[in-house]
N, C-alpha and C positions, 0 to 999 in steps of 0.2 A: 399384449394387446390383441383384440380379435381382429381377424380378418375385414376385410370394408366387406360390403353384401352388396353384393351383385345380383340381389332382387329384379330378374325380367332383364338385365341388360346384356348377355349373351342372346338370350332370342331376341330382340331387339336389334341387336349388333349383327345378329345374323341375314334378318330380315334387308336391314339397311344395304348391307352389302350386295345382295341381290338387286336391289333397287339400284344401287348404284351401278353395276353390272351391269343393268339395262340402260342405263344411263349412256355408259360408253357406249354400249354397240348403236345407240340412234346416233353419235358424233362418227363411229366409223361410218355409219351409213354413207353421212352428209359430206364429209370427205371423199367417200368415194365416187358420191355425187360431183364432188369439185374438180379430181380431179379427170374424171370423164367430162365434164365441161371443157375442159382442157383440149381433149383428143377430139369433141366433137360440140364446139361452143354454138352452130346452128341450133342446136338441138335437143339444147336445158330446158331439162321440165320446170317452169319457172312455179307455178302452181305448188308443185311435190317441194321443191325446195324453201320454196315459203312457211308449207306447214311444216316440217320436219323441226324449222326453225320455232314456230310458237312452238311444237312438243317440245322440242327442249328446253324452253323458255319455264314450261308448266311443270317438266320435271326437276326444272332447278329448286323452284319454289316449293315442289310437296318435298323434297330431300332436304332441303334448310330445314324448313319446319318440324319434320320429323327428328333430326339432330339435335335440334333444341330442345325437344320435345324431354327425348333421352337425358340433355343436360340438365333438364327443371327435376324431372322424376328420379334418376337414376345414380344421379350426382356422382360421375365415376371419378376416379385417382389418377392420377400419374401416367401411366403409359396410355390408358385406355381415356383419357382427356388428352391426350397429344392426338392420338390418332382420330380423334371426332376432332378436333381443331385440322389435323391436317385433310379431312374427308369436306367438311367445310370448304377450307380453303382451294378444294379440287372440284369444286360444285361451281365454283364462282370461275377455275379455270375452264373446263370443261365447256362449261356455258359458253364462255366466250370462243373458245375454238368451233360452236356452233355457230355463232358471227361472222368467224373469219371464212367460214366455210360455203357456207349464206353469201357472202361479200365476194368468195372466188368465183362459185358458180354465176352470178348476175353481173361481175365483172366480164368474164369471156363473152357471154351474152350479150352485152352492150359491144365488146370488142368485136363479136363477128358482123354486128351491124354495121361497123363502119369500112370496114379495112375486106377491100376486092382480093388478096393475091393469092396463091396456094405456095409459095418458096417460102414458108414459114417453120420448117421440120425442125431446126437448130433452136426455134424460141419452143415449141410447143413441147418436146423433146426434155429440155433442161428444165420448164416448168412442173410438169408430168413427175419428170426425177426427183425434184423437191416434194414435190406434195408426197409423194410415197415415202420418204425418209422422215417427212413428219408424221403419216398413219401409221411406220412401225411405231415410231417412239409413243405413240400413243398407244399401241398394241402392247408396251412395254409395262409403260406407268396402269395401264389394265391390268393388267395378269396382277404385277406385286402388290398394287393396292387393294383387290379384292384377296387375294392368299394373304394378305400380311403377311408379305415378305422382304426382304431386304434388295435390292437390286444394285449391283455391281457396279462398282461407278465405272471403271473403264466403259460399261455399255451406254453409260452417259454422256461422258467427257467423248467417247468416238462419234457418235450424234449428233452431238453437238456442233463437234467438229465438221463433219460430214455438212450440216446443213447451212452452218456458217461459209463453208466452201461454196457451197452450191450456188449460196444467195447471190455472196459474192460475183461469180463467175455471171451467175442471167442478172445482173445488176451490168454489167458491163457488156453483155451480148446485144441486151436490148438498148443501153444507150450509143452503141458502136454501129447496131444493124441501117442498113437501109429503109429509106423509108417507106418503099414496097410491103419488105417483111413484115415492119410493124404497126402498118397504117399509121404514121407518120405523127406527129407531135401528140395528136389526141390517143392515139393508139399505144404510144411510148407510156404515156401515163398512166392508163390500165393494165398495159401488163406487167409496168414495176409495183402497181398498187397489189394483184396477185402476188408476183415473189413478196411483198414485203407481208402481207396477211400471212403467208405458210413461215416467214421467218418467225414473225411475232409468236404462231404457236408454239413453233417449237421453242421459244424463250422463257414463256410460260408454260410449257409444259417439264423443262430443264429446273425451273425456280419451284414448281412441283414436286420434282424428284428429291430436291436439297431437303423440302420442308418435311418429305414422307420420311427423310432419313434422319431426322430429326425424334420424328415421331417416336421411332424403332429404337435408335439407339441413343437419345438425348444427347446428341454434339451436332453444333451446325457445322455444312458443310455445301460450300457455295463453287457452284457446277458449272455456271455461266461466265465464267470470268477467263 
């Protein structure tokens, strides 16, 4: 039997990946916009972070489109249709961690309107620390999903770990703190609605990593549990 033909779908497949590439670095951006909100919620470029948010909104939609595009034209096999399903399925994650990023930064921002104290180091501190544990994992699912590469699950499974910890712990600091620290019931609810936006990406970005290894080596392999 001959070979399938791969007419245009390595340059295609190339192109995409680029695209995608750029894709992640506008969510590292907005993350790192989130979590400087954090250190300094006076002081959100509310503007910047709005558009960052429609660009990624407009990069979701030309990356579907082109995916598919690839699917009508190029009709690929097996590995190389796992990995456009799992590139797919990271466009729609992705996207969303541009939401939750969006949601962090005008989250602090609503929070520093209300709440007068500065004895806040222990909430802002453990906040800061999540958000960072979910922009490596994202620095992660970057690197192997443009290399098509394989990614180690221990680097997963500790992540994971690590961020479920994290939640945990400012899930309970902010409902234990003072009501100074947290500017008090209204304030309590925004800053668990930030921890709860950084847990959710690394959630989806963990059901991510299951679906890329999937891709690679056809066996599922469920990371969040």
């Amino acid at each position: 039997m001959a070979p399938p033909i791969r007419t245009n779908l390595d340059r295609r497949m190339a192109l995409l990946t680029e695209a995608l590439d750029e894709f992640f670095g506008s969510i590292t951006k907005e993350y790192a916009l989130a979590i400087q909100a954090i250190g300094e919620p006076e002081d959100v470029p509310v503007a910047k972070i709005v558009k960052l948010r429609e660009r990624a909104q407009r990069q979701a939609e030309s990356l579907s489109q082109e995916l598919l595009l690839v699917l009508t034209l190029n009709q690929p096999l097996l590995q190389d249709l796992r990995v456009i399903a799992a590139y797919l399925r990271g466009i729609d994650v992705i996207e969303r961690l541009a939401r939750h990023a969006r949601d962090v930064s005008l989250t602090m921002a609503e929070w520093a309107r209300q709440q007068s104290t500065t004895d806040d180091e222990v909430v802002r501190t453990g906040l800061e620390d999540l958000g960072r544990s979910v922009s490596q994992l994202i620095d992660v699912l970057r690197e192997h999903l443009i290399n098509q590469t394989e990614i180690q699950p221990v680097i997963i499974t500790e992540s994971w770990s690590s961020i479920q910890t994290q939640y945990e712990t400012m899930s309970k600091i902010i409902l234990e703190a003072e009501k100074d620290v947290t500017g008090g019931r209204e304030g309590r609810l925004l800053l668990s609605k930030v921890a709860s936006r950084f847990e959710r990406s690394g959630y989806n970005l963990v059901r991510l990593a299951g679906l890329w290894h999937y891709a690679l080596e056809n066996e599922w392999i469920h990371y969040e549990h």
